[in-house]
C-alpha positions as CSV (number, residue, x, y, z in Angstrom):
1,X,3.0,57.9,-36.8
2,X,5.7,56.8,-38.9
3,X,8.8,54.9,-37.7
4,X,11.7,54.1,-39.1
5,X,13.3,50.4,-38.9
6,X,16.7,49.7,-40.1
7,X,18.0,46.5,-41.4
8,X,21.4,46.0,-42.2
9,X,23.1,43.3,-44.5
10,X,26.2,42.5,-44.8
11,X,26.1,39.9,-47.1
12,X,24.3,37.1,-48.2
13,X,22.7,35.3,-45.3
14,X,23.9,37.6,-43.0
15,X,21.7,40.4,-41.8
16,X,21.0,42.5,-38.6
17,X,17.8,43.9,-37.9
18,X,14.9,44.8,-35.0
19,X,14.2,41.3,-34.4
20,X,17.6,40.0,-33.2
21,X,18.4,42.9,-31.5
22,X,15.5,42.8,-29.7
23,X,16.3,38.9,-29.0
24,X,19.7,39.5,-27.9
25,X,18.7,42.5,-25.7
26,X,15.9,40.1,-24.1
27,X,18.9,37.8,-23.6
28,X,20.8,40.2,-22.0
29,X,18.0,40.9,-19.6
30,X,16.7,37.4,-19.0
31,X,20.3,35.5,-18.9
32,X,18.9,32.7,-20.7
33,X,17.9,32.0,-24.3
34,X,15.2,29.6,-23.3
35,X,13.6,32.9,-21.2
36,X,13.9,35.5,-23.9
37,X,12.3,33.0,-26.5
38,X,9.4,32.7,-24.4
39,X,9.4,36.8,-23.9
40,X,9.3,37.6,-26.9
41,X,7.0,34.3,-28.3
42,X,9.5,32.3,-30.0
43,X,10.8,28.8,-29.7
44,X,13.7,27.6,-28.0
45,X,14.9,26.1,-31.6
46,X,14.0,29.5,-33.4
47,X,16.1,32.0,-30.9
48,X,19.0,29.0,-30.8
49,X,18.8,29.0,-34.2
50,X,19.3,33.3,-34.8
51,X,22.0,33.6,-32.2
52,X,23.9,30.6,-33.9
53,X,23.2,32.7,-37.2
54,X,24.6,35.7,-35.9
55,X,27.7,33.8,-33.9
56,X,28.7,32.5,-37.4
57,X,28.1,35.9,-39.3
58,X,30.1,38.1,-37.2
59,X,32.6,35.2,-36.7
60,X,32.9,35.3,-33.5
61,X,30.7,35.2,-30.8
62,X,27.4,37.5,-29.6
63,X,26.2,35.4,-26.9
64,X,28.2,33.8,-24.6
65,X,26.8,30.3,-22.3
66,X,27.3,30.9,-19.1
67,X,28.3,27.8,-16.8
68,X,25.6,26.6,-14.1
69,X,25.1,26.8,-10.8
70,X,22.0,25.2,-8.5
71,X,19.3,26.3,-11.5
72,X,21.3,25.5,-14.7
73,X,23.4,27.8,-17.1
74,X,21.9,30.8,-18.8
75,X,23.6,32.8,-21.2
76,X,24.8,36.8,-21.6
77,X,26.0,38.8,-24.3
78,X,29.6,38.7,-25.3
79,X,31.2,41.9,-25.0
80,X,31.2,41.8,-28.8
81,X,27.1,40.9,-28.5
82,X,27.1,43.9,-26.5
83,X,28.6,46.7,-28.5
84,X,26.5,44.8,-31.2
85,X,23.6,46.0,-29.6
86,X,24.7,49.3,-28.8
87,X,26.2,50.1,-32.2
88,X,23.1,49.3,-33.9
89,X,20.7,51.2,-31.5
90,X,23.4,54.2,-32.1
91,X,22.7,53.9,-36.2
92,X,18.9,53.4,-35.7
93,X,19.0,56.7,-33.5
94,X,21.0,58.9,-36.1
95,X,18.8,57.1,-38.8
96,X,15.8,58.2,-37.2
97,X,16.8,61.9,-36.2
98,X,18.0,62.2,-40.0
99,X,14.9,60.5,-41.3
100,X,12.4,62.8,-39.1
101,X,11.5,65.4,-41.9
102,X,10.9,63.2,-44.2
103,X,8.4,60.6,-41.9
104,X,6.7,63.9,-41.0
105,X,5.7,64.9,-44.7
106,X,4.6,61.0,-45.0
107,X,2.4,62.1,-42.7
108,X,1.4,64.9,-43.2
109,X,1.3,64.1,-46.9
110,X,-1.4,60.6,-45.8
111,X,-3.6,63.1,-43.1
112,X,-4.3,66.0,-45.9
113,X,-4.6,63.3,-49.2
């Protein structure tokens, strides 16, 4: 099966893809960059690293530290980080519904050739 993936730049160093929306969705659901690192196999340094890149991008911040308590801190997305998330998953959906003729005649194209 085909599948579309969407990638969009806006501008030199500064892209949005699959892979940090899948981090920052893992750090929405694990409240911790450390934790979504390990989720999704990456280093501490490496996911640090990606939301730093996006923070500075965007100018303004996608994930937000959150203060401790008796375990430590953790993080969460910004309000910004979230509608982020959701506008990108919006454009991959329309993407995808638009794109679906044309994956299917891949296919279709690859099973008869």
């Amino acid at each position: 099966m085909a599948r579309l993936s969407i990638r969009v730049d806006f501008g030199p160093g500064h892209r949005l893809g699959p892979g940090k929306v899948q981090l920052l969705e893992t750090i929405a659901a694990h409240g911790s960059i450390s934790a979504a690192g390990r989720a999704l196999g990456m280093s501490y340094r490496r996911a640090w690293m990606l939301v730093e890149a996006m923070n500075a991008g965007f100018g303004q911040p996608v994930v937000e530290a959150q203060v401790g308590g008796r375990s430590g801190g953790g993080a969460r997305l910004s309000a910004f980080g979230a509608e982020v998330v959701e506008q990108y998953r919006a454009a991959e959906r329309a993407a995808t519904e638009a794109a679906a003729p044309f994956l299917a005649r891949f296919v279709a194209d690859r099973s008869t050739g």
